[in-house]
C-alpha positions as CSV (number, residue, x, y, z in Angstrom):
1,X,-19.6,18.7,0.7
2,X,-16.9,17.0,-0.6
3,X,-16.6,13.2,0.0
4,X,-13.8,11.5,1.8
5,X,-12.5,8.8,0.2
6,X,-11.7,5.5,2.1
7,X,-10.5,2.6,1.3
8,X,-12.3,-0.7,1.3
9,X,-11.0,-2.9,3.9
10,X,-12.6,-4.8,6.7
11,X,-10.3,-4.8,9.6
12,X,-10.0,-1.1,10.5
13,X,-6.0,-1.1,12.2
14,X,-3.8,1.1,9.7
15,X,-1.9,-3.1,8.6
16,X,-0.3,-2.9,5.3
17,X,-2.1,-5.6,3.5
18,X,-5.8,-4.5,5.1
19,X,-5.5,-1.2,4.3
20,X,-4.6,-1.7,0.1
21,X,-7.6,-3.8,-1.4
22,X,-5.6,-5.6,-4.8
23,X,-7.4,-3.4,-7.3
24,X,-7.3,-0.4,-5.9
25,X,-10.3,-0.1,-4.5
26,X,-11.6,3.1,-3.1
27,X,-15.4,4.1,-1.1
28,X,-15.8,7.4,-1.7
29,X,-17.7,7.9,2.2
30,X,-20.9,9.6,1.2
31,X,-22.0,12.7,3.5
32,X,-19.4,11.2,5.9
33,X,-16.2,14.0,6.5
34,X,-13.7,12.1,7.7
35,X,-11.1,14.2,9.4
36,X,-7.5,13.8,8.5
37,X,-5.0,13.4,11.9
38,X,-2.6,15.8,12.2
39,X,0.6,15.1,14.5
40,X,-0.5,17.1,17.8
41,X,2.3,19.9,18.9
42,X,5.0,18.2,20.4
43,X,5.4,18.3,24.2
44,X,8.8,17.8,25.5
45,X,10.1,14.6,27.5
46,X,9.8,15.2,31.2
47,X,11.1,12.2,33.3
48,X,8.2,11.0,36.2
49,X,9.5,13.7,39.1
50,X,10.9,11.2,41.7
51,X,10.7,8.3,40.6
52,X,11.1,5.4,42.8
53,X,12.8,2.5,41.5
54,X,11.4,-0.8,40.9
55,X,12.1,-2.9,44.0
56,X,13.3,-6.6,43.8
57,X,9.3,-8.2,44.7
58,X,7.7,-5.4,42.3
59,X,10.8,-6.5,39.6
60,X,9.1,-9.8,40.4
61,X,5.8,-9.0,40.0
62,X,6.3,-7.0,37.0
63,X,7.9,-10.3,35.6
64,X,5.4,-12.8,36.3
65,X,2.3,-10.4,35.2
66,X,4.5,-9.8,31.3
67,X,4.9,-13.6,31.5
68,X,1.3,-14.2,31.8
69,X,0.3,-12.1,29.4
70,X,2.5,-13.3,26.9
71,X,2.4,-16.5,26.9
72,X,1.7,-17.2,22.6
73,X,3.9,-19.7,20.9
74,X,6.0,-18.4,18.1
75,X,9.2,-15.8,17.4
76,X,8.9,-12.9,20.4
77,X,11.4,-10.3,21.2
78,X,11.1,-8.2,24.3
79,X,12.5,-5.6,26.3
80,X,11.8,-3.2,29.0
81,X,14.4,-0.6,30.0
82,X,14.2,2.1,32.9
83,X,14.6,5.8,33.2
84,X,18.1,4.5,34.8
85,X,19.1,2.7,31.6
86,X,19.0,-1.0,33.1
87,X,16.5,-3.6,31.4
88,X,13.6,-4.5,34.1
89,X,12.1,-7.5,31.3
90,X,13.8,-9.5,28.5
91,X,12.5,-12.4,26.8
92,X,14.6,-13.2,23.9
93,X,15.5,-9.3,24.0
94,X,18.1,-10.0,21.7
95,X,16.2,-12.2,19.4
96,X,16.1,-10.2,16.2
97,X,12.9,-11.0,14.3
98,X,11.2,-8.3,11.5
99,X,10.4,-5.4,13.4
100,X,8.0,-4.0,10.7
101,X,7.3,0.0,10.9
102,X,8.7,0.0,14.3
103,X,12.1,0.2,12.3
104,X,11.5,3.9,11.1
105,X,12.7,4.4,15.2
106,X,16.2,3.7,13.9
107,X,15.7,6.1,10.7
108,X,14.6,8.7,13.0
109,X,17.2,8.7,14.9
110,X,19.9,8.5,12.6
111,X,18.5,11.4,10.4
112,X,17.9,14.0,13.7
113,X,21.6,12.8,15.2
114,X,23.8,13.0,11.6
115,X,21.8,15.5,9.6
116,X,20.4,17.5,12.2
117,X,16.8,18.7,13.7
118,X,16.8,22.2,11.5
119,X,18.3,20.4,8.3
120,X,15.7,21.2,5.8
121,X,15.9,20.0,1.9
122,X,16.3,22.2,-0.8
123,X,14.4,22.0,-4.3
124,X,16.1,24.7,-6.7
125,X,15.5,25.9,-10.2
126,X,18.4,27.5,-12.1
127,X,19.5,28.6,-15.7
128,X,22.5,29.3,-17.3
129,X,21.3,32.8,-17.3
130,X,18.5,35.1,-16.3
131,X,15.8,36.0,-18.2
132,X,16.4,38.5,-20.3
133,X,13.4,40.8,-21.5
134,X,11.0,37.6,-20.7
135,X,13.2,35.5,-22.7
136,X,15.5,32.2,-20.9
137,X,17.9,31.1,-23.5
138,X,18.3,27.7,-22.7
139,X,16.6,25.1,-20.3
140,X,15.4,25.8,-17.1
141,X,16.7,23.3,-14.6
142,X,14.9,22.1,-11.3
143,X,17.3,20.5,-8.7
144,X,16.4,17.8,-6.7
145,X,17.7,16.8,-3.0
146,X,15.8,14.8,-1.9
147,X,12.8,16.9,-0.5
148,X,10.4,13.9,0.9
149,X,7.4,16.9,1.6
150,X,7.0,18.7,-1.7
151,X,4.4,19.3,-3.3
152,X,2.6,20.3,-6.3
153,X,1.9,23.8,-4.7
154,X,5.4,24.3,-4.1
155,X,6.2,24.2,-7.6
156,X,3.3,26.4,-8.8
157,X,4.4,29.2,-6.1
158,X,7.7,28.7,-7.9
159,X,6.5,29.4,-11.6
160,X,4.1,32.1,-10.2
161,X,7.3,34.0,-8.5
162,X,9.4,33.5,-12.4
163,X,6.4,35.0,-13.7
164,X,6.0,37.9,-11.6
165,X,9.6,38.7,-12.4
166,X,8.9,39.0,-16.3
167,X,9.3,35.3,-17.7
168,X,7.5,34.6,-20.8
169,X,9.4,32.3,-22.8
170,X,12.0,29.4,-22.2
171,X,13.7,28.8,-25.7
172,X,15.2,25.5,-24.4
173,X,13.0,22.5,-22.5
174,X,12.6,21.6,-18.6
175,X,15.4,19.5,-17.3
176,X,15.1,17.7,-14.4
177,X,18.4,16.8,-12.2
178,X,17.6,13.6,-9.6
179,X,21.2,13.1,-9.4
180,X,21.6,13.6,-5.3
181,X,20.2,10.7,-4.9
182,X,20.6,6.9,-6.7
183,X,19.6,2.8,-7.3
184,X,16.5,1.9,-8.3
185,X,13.2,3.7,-7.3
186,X,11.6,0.7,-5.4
187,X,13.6,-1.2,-3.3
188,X,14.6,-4.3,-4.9
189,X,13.9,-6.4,-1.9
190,X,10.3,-5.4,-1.4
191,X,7.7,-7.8,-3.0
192,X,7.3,-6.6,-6.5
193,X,3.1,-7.0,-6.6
194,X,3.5,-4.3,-3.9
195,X,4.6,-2.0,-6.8
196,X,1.4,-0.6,-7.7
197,X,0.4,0.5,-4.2
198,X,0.7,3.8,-2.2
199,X,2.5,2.6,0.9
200,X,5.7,1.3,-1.7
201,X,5.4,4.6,-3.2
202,X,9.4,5.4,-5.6
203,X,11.8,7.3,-3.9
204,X,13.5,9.6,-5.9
205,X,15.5,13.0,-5.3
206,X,12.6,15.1,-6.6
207,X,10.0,13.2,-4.9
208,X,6.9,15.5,-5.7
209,X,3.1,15.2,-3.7
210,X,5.1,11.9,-2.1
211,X,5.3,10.2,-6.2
212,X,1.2,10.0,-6.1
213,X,-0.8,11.9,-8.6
214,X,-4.7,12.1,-7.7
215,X,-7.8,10.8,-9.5
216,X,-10.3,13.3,-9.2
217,X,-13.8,12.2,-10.2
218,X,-16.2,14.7,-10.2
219,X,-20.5,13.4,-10.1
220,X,-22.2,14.8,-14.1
221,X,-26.2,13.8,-14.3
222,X,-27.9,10.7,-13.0
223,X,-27.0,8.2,-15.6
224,X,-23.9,9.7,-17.4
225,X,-20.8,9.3,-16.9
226,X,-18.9,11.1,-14.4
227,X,-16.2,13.5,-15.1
228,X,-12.3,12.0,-14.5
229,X,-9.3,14.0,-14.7
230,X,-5.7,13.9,-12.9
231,X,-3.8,16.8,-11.0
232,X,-1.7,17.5,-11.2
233,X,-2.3,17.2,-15.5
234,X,0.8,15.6,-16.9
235,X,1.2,13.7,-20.0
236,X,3.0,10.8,-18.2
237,X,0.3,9.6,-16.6
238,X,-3.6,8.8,-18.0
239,X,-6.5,7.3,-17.1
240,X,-9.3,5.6,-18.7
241,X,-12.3,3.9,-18.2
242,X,-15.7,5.0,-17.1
243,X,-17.3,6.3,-13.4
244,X,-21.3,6.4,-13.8
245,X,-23.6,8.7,-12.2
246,X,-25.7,7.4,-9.6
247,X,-28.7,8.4,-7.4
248,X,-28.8,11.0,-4.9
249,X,-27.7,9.0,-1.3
250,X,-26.5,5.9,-3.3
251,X,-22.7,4.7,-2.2
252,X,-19.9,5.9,-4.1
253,X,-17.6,3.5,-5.2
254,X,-14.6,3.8,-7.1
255,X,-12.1,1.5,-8.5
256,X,-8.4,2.3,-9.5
257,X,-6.7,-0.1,-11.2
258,X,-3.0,-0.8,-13.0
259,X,-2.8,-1.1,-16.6
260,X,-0.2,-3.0,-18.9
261,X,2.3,0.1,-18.6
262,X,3.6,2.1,-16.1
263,X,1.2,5.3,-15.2
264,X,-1.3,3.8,-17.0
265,X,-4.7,3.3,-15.0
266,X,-8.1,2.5,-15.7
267,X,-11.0,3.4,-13.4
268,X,-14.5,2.6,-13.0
269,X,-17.5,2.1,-10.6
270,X,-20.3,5.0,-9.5
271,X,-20.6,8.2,-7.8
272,X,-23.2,9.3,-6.2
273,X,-25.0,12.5,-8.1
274,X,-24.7,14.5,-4.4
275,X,-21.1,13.9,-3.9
276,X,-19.2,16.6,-4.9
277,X,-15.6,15.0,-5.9
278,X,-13.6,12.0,-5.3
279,X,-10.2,11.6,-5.0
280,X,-7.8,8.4,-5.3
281,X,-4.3,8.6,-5.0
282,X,-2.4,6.2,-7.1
283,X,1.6,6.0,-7.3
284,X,4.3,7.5,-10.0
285,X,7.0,5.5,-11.9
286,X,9.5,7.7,-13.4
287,X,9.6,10.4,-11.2
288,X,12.0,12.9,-12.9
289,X,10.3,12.6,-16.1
290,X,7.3,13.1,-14.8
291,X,8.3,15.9,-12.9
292,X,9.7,17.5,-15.7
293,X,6.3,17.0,-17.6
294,X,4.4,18.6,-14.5
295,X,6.3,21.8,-14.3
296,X,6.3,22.2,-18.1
297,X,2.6,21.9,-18.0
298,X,2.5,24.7,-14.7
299,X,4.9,26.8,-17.0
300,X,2.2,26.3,-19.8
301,X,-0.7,27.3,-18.0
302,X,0.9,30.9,-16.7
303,X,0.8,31.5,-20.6
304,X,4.6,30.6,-20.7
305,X,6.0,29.1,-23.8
306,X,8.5,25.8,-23.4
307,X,10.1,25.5,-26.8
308,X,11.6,21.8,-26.2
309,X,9.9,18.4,-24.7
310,X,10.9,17.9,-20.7
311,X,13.8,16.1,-19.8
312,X,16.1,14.3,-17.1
313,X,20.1,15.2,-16.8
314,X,22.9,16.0,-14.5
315,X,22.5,20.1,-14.1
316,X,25.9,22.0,-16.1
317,X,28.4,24.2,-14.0
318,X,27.9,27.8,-13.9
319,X,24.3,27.7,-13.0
320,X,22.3,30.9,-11.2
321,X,19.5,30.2,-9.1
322,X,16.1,31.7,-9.9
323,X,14.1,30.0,-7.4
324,X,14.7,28.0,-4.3
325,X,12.5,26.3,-1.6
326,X,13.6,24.8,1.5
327,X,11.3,22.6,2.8
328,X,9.8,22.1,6.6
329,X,12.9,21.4,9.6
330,X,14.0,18.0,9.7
331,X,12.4,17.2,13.5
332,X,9.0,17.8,11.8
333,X,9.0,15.6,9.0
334,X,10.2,12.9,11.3
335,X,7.4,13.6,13.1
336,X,5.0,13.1,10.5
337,X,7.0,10.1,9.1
338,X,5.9,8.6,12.5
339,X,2.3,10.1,13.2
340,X,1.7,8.4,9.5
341,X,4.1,5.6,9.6
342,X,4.9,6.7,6.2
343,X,7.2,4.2,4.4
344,X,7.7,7.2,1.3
345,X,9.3,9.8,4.0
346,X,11.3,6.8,6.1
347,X,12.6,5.8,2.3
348,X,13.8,9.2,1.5
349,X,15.7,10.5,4.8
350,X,17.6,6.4,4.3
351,X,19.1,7.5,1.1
352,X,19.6,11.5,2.1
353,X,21.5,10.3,5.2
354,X,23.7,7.9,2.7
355,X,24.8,11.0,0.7
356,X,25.1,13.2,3.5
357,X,27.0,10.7,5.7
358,X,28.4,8.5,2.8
359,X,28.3,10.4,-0.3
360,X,26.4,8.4,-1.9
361,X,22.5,8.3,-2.4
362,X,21.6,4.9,-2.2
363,X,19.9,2.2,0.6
364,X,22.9,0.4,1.1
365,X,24.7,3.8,2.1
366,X,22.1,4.7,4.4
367,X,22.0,1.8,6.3
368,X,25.5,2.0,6.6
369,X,25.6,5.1,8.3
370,X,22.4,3.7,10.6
371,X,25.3,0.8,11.5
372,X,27.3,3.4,12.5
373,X,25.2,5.5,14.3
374,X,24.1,2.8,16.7
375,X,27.9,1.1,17.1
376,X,28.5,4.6,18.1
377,X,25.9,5.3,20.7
378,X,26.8,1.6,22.2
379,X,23.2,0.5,21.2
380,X,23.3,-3.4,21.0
381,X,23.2,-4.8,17.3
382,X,22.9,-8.8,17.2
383,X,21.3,-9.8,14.1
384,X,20.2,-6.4,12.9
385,X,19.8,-6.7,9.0
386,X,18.6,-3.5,7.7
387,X,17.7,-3.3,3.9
388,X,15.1,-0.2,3.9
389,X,14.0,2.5,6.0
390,X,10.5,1.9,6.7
391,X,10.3,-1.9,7.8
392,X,8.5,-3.2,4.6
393,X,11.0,-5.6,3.5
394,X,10.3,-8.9,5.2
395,X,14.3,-9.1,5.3
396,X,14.6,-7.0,7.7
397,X,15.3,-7.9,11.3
398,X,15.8,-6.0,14.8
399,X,16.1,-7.2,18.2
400,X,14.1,-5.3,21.0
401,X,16.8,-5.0,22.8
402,X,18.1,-2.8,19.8
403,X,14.8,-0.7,19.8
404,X,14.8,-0.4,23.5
405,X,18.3,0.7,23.8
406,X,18.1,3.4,21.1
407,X,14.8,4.7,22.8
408,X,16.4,4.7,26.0
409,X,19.8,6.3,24.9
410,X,17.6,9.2,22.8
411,X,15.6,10.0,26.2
412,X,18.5,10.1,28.1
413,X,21.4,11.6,26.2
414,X,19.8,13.5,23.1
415,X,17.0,15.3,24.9
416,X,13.9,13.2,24.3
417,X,13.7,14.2,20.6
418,X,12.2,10.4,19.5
419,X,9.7,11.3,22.3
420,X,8.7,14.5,20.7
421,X,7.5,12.9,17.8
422,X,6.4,9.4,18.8
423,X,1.8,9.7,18.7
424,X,0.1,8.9,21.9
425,X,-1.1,5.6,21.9
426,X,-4.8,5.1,21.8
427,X,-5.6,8.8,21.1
428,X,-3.7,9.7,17.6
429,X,-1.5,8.2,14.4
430,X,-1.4,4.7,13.6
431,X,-1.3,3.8,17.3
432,X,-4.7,5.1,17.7
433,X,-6.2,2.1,17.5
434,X,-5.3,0.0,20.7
435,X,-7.8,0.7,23.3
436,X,-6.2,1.7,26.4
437,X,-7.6,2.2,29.5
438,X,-5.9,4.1,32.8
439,X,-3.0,4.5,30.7
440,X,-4.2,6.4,27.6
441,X,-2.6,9.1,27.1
442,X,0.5,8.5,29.0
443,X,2.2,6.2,26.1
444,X,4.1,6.9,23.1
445,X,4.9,4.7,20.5
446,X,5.0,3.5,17.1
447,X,3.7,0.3,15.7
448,X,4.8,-1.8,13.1
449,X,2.4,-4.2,11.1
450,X,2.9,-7.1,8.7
451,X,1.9,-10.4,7.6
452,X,2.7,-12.6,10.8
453,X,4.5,-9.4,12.1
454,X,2.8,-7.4,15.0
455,X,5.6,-4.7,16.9
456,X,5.3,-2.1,19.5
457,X,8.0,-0.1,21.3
458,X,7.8,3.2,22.6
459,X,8.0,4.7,26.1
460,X,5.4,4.2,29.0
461,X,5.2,6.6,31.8
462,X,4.3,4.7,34.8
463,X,2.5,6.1,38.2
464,X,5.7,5.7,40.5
465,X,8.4,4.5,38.6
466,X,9.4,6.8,36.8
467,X,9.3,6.0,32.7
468,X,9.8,2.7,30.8
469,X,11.5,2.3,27.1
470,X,9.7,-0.4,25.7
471,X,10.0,-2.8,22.6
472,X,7.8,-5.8,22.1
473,X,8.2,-7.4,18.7
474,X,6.3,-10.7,17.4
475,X,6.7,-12.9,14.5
476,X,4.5,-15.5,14.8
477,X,1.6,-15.5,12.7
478,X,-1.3,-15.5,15.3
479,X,-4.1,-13.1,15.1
480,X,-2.8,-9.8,15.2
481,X,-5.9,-8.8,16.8
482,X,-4.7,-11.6,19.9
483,X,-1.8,-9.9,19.2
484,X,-2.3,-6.5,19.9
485,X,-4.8,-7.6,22.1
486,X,-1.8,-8.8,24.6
487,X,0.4,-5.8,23.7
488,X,-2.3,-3.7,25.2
489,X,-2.5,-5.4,28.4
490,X,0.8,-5.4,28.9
491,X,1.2,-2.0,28.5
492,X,-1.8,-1.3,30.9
493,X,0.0,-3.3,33.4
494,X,3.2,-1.6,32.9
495,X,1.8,1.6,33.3
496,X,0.3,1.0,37.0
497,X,4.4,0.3,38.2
């Protein structure tokens, strides 16, 4: 069977700097499937039927219990808001501190409110002209907006449909337009040794297998070396180095390292000789380049000539579309965005909702229209300072009253849609991992983890009061373990209002 590969990390909560080893250091799990989560089907909000509200000894109660509980020293900001929209708990609720991934909440939002739950991204190729008997004068162009899902498969489905229809040659090169969106791939505010790691992955408007390309290592004969190769095959990107053979039932390990220039990488370590294939999935610079490069090598392979090198550039007028994909609605992608807390998909709906909203493709834009949104909605905003989507910049900073309000207003005047895709808490996504009791299963939320930064907010549905929004956000530097240890608690106690 093939092995799973895992990364090498001791503490087994999804945090940013436990989960990426600073070489890039992979275990391929020997005999060990691990199976990949999957965002369960979404079930709809329903508010607690008849719930009672909290009365003034239980609002008393409920204070002194989320007192006790939290009683650490250092930056805390929390909230707790009712089905009715008024706050039950605040300490320092409008304390903004750096809420970490529980910022993608205010991303989410945004994107489903100003774009829309069915807007769906579309990745386009086009010529000046169609084939004629085989033959595309000129370059074929692929058009980028934005698409944070697609994938290497898309693109192949594409060149298999242009070769069904009679293409054989293209006289001029691959062209690449990444114009819908702009600014630099990586955020310029995220630490810049975090460059060569998955989770700060480039955004890019034709984002392709989320700007990774895979390692494969395959196992050869006890005592040779193994056999590396990347997919998709692009000339961009290389990798050298050796991966020896090992014994049957010996552990594979594999390590993935940086070189001196960008998409460079050397590799080495063992495989065991029983392992079928490895994979390790290491991130793109120069994404429309490379993109280019991929699709002229997918071209290549269907026995299609490319007369001219790939390229980058803004598409000409006049164009006619011989391929288009639209990718999956918008309400699912935020749903795996938060299932995954995946920084790649929060940093591409940012820069799409700046051009949609703003015109323009770029951080700053988004976050603009994110402003917006929440002045609009009447969502508190003391000391919000957004600079990204995802929550990696340490800049950024939210209040729990913010996160609190927003989850509150979503439940209550846009349907429960941040509900839909939120994971339960202690049974799947990143929030797997706290260790709930009674109130498993009845708690949806998304975490947010970084150096010194633990955050939870979500919503709580209690046994007779009805439901809780929630935000707790720390930045204090304790234990995240103590940490999280407390959240869970509190949470537990919450639910038994």
């Amino acid at each position: 069977m093939s092995a799973a590969v895992c990364l090498e990390y001791t503490n087994v909560k999804p945090k940013r700097v436990a989960l990426w080893a600073l070489c890039f250091a992979f275990v391929a799990c020997a005999r060990a499937h691990v199976p990949v989560n999957q965002p369960a089907q979404p079930q709809k909000h329903v508010a607690t039927p008849a719930p009672k509200p909290l009365s003034a000894d239980q609002r008393r109660r409920l204070h002194a219990d989320i007192d006790a509980i939290f009683t650490s020293s250092g930056a805390q900001s929390l909230c707790i808001i009712d089905d009715s929209g008024a706050p039950v708990y605040e300490r320092s609720a409008m304390l903004a501190v750096a809420p970490a991934s529980a910022q993608k909440l205010i991303v989410a939002a945004t994107a489903l409110t100003d774009l829309g739950v069915a807007y769906q991204f579309v990745t386009t190729m086009a010529a000046r002209e169609r084939p004629q008997n085989g033959i595309l004068n000129g370059d074929l162009w692929l058009i980028g907006s934005a698409d944070p899902v697609l994938v290497s498969n898309d693109l192949r489905g594409g060149v298999k449909i242009l070769q069904a229809e009679g293409l054989k040659e293209v006289r001029g090169g691959v062209r690449v337009d990444a114009t819908f969106l702009s600014g630099p791939e990586r955020n310029p505010r995220w630490e810049a040794s975090d460059a060569q790691y998955g989770f700060s992955a480039a955004t890019s408007a034709i984002s392709l297998d989320q700007d990774t390309i895979e390692v494969h290592v395959s196992p050869t004969s006890e005592g040779l070396p193994a056999r590396v190769w990347l997919e998709p095959p692009s000339s961009i990107a290389t990798v050298s180095g050796n991966v020896v053979t090992v014994a049957p039932g010996l552990q594979t390990t594999i390590a993935v390292n940086p070189g001196d220039e960008p998409n460079h990488f050397s590799i080495g370590g063992q495989i065991a000789a029983d392992d079928r294939k490895a994979i390790v999935y290491v991130p793109i610079h120069g994404i429309p380049l490379y993109v280019a490069d991929v699709l002229t090598r997918m071209l290549q392979q269907r026995e299609i000539l490319v007369a001219k090198p790939p390229g980058v550039g803004v598409t000409p007028r006049g164009m006619q579309v011989l391929w288009r994909h639209r990718s999956m609605p918008l309400d699912k992608i935020v749903a795996k965005m938060l299932f995954e807390s995946n920084n790649h998909l929060a940093e591409q709906l940012l820069r799409t909702i700046g051009r949609v909203v703003n015109g323009v493709g770029t951080d700053r834009a988004g976050v603009v229209a994110e402003r917006n949104f929440l002045r609009r909605r009447g969502i508190p905003r003391a000391g919000l300072n957004l600079v990204d989507g995802s929550g990696l910049s340490a800049s950024n900073r939210s209040s729990a009253m913010t996160l609190a309000a927003l989850l509150d207003d979503d439940r209550r005047s846009r349907g429960g849609r941040i509900y839909d895709a939120l994971p339960r808490v202690g049974v799947e996504g990143t929030v797997k991992y706290y260790r709930l009791g009674a109130a498993r299963g009845r708690v949806r939320a998304k975490s947010g983890h970084l150096a010194g930064v633990e955050s939870l907010a979500g919503y709580i549905a209690t046994l007779h009061s009805g439901s809780f929004a929630f935000a707790f956000l720390f930045e204090n530097g304790e234990d995240p373990d103590a940490v999280d240890a407390r959240i869970t608690r509190a949470v537990e106690r919450l639910a038994e209002f």
